[in-house]
C-alpha positions as a Markdown table, in Angstrom:
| # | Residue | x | y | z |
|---|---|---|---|---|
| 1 | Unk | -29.7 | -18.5 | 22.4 |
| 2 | Unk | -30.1 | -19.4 | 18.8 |
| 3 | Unk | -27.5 | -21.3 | 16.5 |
| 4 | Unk | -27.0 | -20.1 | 12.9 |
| 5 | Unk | -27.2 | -22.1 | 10.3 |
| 6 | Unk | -24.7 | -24.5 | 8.7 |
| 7 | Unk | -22.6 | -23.3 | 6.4 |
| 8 | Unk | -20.7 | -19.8 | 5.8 |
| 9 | Unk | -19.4 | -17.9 | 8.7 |
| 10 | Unk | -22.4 | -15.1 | 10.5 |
| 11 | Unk | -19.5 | -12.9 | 9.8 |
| 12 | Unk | -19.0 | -13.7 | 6.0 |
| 13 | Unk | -22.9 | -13.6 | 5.5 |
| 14 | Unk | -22.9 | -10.3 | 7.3 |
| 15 | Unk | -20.1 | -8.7 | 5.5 |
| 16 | Unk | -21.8 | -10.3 | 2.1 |
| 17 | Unk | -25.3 | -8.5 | 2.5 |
| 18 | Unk | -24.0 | -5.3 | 3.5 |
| 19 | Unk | -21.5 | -5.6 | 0.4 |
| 20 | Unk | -24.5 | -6.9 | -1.7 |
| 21 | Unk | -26.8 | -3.6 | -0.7 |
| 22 | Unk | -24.2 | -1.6 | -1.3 |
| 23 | Unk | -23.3 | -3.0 | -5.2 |
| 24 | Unk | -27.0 | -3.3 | -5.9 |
| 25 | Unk | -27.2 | 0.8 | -5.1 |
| 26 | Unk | -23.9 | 1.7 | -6.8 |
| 27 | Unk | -25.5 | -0.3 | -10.0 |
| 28 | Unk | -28.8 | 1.8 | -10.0 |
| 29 | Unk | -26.7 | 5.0 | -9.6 |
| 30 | Unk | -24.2 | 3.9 | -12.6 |
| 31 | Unk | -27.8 | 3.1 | -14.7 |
| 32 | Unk | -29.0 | 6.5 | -13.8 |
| 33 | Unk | -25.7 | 8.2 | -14.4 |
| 34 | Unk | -25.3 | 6.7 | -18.1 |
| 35 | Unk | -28.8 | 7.8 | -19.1 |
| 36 | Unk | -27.5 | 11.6 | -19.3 |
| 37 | Unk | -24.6 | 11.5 | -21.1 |
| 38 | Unk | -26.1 | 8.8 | -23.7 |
| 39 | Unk | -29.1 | 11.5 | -23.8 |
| 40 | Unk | -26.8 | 14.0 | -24.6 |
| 41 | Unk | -25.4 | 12.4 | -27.4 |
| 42 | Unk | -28.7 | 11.4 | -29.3 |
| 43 | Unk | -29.9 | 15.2 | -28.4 |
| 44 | Unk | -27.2 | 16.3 | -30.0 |
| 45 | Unk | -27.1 | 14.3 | -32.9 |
| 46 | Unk | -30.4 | 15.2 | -34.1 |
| 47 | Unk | -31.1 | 19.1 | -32.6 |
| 48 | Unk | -29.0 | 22.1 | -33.6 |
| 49 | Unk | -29.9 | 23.4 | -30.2 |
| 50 | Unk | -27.6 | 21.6 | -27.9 |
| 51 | Unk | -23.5 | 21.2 | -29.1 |
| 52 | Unk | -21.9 | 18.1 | -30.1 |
| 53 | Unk | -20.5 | 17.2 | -26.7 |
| 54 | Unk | -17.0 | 14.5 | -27.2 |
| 55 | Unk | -16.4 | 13.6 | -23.5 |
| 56 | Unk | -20.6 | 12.2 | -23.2 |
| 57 | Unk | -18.8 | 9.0 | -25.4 |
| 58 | Unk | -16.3 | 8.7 | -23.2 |
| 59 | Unk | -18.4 | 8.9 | -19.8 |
| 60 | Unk | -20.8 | 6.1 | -21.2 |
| 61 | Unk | -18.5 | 4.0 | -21.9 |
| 62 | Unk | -17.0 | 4.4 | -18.2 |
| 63 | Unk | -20.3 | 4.0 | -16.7 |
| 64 | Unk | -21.5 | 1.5 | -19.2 |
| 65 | Unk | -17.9 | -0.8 | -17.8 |
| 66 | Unk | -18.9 | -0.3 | -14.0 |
| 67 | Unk | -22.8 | -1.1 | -14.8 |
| 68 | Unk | -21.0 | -4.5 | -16.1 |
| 69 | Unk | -19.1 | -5.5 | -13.7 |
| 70 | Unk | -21.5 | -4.8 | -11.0 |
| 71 | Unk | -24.0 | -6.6 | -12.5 |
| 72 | Unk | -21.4 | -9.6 | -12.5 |
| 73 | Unk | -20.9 | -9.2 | -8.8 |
| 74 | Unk | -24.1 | -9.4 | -8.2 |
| 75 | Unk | -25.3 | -12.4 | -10.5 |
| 76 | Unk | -22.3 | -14.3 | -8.8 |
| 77 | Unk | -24.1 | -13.4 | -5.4 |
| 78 | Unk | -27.2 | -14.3 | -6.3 |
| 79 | Unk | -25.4 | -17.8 | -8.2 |
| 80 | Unk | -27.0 | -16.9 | -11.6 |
| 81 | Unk | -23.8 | -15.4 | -13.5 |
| 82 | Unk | -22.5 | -18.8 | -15.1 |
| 83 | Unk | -25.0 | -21.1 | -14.7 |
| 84 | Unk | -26.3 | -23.5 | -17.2 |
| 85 | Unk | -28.9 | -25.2 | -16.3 |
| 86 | Unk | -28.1 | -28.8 | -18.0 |
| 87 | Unk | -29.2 | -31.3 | -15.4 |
| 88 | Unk | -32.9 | -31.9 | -14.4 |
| 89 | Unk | -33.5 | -31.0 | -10.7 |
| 90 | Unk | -31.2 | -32.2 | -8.2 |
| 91 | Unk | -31.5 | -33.2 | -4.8 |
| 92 | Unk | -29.8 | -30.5 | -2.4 |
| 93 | Unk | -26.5 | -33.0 | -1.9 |
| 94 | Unk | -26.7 | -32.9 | -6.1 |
| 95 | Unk | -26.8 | -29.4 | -6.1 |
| 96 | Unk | -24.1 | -28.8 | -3.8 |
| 97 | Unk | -22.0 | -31.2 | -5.5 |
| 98 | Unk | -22.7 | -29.1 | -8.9 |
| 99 | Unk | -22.3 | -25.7 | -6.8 |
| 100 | Unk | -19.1 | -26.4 | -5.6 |
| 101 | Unk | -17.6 | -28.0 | -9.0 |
| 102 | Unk | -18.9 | -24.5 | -10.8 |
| 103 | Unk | -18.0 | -22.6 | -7.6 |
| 104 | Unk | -13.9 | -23.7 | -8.7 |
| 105 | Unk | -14.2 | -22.3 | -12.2 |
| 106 | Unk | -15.5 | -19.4 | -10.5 |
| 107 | Unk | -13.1 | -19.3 | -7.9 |
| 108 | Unk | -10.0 | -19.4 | -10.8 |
| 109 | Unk | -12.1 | -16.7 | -13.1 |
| 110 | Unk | -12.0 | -14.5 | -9.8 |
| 111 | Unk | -8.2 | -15.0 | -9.2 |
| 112 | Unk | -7.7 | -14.2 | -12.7 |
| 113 | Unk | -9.6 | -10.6 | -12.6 |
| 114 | Unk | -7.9 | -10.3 | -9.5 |
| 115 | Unk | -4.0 | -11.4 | -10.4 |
| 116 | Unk | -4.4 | -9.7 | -13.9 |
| 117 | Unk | -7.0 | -7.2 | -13.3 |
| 118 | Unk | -3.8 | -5.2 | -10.8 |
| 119 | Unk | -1.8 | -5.3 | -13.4 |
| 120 | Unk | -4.0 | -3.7 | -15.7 |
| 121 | Unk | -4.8 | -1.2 | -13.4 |
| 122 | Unk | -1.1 | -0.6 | -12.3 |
| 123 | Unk | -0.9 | 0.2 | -16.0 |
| 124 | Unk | -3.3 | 2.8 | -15.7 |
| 125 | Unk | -1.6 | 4.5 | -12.4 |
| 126 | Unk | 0.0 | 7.6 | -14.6 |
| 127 | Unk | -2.4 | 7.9 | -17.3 |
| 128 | Unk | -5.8 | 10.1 | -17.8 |
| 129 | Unk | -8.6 | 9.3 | -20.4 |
| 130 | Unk | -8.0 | 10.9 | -23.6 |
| 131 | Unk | -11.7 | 13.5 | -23.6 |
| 132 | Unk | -13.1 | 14.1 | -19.7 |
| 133 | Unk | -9.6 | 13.5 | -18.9 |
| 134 | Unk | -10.6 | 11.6 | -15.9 |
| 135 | Unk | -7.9 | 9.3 | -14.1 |
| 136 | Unk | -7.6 | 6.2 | -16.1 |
| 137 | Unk | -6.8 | 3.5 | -13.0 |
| 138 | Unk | -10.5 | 4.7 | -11.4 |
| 139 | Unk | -11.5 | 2.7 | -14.6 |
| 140 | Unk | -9.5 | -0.4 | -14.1 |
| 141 | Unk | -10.0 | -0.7 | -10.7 |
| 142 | Unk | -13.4 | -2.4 | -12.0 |
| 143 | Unk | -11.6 | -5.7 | -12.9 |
| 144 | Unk | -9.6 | -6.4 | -9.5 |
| 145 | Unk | -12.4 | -5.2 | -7.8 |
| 146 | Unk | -14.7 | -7.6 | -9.1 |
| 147 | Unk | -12.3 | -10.4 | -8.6 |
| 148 | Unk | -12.2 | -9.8 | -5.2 |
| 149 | Unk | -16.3 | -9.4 | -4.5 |
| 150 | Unk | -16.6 | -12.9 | -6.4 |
| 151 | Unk | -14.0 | -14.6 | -3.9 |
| 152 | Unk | -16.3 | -12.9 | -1.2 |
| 153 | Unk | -19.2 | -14.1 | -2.4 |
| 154 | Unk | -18.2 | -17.4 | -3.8 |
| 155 | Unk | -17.2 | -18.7 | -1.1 |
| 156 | Unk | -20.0 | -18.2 | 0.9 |
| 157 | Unk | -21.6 | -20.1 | -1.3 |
| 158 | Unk | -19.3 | -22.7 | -1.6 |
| 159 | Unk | -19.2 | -22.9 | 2.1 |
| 160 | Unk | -23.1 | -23.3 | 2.0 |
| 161 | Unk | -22.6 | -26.1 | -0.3 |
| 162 | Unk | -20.1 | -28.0 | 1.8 |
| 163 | Unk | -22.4 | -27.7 | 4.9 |
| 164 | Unk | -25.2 | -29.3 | 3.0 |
| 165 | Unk | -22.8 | -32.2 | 1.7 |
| 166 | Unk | -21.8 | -32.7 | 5.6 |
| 167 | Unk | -25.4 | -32.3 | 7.4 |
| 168 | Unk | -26.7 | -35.2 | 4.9 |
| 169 | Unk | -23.6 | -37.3 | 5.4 |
């Protein structure tokens, strides 16, 4: 029987892949879906042939939000969302030390979308977009959504970084 590795739970890792597959798909599909309406709108702009559609705007902008905070889920998986790289190459005690100082400010930035990111969508509960008329709280749902992925995600890498700052103690 083999061990797993120091750090985050198998559980936790688990539960991150399957939630980083499933992001990473849900971005190519909200790529793909914003290329028609936003080549809708230029056809329309410039050929007589095809009517000035209003709710195209409206989807783009939807789709253009979710493609967003996606890719933020993902960057924070892959720990290149809010990183600056300022120091020279650290040893891997150095870097865990730096992962978990960044992983806080991410951690609060998280709880924030979270915390805030209900309320705005509690906002939204009663109220449809003004063009496609489309519920408005499937929009906001983005922001408390996120929050929640970057806790996920977070702290398995935080937890990561602590197991390296205990195996080298």
């Amino acid at each position: 029987m083999t061990s797993s590795p120091p750090g985050a739970p198998v559980v936790l890792r688990r539960v991150n892949a399957a939630l980083g597959q499933a992001i990473a798909a849900l971005l190519m599909l909200s790529v793909a879906v914003l290329i028609i309406p936003v080549t809708l709108q230029i056809l329309s702009r410039y050929t007589p042939l095809i009517p000035a559609y209003i709710w195209t705007e409206e989807l783009a902008r939807f789709c253009l939000v979710y493609a967003v905070m996606l890719g933020a889920m993902l960057a924070v998986r892959e720990g290149t969302h809010f990183v600056v790289d300022v120091f020279p190459r650290l040893t891997p005690r150095g870097e865990a030390k730096v992962e978990l100082l960044s992983g806080s400010f991410i951690l609060l930035f998280a709880f924030v979308f979270l915390w805030w990111g209900w309320e705005f969508t509690e906002f939204a509960f009663y109220r449809i977009s003004e063009l496609a008329e489309l519920p408005l709280w499937v929009i906001h749902m983005a922001w408390p959504i996120a929050g929640l992925v970057w806790l996920l995600f977070e702290a398995e890498r935080m937890l990561n970084a602590l197991a390296v700052l205990r195996s080298d103690a």
